[in-house]
C-alpha positions as CSV (number, residue, x, y, z in Angstrom):
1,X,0.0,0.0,0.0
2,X,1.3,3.3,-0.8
3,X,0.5,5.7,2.1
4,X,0.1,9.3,1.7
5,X,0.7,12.2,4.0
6,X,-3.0,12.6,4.8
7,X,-6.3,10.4,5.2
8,X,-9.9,10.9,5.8
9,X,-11.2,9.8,8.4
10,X,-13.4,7.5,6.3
11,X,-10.0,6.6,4.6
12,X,-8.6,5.9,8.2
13,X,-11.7,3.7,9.2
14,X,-11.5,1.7,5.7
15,X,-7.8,1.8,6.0
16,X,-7.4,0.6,10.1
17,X,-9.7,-2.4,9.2
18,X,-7.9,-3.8,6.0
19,X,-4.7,-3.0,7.7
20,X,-5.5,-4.7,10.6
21,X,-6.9,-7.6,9.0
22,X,-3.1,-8.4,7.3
23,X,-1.3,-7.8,10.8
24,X,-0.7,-3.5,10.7
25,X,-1.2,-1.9,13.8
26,X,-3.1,1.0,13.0
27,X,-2.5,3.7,15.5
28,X,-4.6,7.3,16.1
29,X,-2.4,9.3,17.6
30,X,-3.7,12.3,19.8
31,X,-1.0,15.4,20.0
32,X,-3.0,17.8,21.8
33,X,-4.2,15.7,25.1
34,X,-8.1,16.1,23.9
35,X,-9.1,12.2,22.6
36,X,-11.7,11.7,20.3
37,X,-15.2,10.5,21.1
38,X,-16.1,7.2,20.2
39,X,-12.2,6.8,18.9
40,X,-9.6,4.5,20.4
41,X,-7.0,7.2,20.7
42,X,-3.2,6.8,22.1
43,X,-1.6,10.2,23.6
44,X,1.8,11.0,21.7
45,X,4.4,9.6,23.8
46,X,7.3,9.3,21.2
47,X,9.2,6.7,24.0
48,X,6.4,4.2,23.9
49,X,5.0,4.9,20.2
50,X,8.9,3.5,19.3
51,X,8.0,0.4,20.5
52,X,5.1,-0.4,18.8
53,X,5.7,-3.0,16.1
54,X,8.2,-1.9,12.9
55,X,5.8,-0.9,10.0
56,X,3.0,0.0,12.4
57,X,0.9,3.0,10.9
58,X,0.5,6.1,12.9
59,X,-2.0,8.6,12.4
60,X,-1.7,12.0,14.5
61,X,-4.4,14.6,14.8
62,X,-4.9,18.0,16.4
63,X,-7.5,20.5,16.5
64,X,-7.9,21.7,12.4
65,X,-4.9,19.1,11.1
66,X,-2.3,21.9,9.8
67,X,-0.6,21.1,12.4
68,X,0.6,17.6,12.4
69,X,0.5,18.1,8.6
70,X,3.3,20.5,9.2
71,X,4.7,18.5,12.0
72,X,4.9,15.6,9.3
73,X,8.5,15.4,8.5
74,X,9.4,15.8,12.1
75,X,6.7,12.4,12.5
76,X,8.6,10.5,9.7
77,X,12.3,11.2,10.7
78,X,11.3,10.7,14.8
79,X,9.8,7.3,13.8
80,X,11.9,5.8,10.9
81,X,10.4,2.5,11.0
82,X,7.2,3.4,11.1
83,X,4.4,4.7,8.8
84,X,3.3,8.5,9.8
85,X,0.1,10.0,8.6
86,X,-2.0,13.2,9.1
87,X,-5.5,12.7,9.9
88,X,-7.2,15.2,7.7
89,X,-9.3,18.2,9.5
90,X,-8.2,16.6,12.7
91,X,-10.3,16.4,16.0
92,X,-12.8,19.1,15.1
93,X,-14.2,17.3,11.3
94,X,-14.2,13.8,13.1
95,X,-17.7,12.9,12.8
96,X,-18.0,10.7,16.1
97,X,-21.3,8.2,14.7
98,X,-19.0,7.3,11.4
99,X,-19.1,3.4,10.8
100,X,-17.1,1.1,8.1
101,X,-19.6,-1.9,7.6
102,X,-18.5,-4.6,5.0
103,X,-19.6,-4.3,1.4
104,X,-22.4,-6.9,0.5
């Protein structure tokens, strides 16, 4: 899969479950201690995210999403063996009642 610098959160929902399903920790990573409702969020701790599993995908959010898009690079080169995405419009477009069901 070739990851981009920013997903959706429908594209993180869609993308956590097929990840998941072939072994990738999917990761939403909260940088501005104010978790998400209805979300299974982590508070950025850079010593523990390093030990998560090598190849583990890790998506950090903020208020609007500038700034862990501009944050990004510092992500990337902090945690080498890891994938690092920007969730998109960040805490305040997360739309908490948003489902991924299966496709019939």
């Amino acid at each position: 899969m070739k990851y981009p610098k920013e997903w959706t959160q429908k594209e993180f929902l869609q993308n956590k479950k097929k990840l998941e399903e072939d072994g990738i920790k999917v990761i939403l990573v909260d940088t501005i201690l104010s978790p998400i409702e209805k979300a299974d969020t982590v508070v950025y701790n850079p010593y523990e995210l390093k030990n998560e599993p090598e190849g583990s995908v890790f998506v950090f959010y903020c208020d609007s999403g500038k700034a862990t898009l501009n944050r990004l690079d510092e992500y990337r080169e902090k945690f080498p063996n890891h994938v690092c995405i920007s969730l998109k419009g960040g805490r305040g477009y997360w739309r908490k009642n948003m489902m991924v069901t299966d496709e019939l």
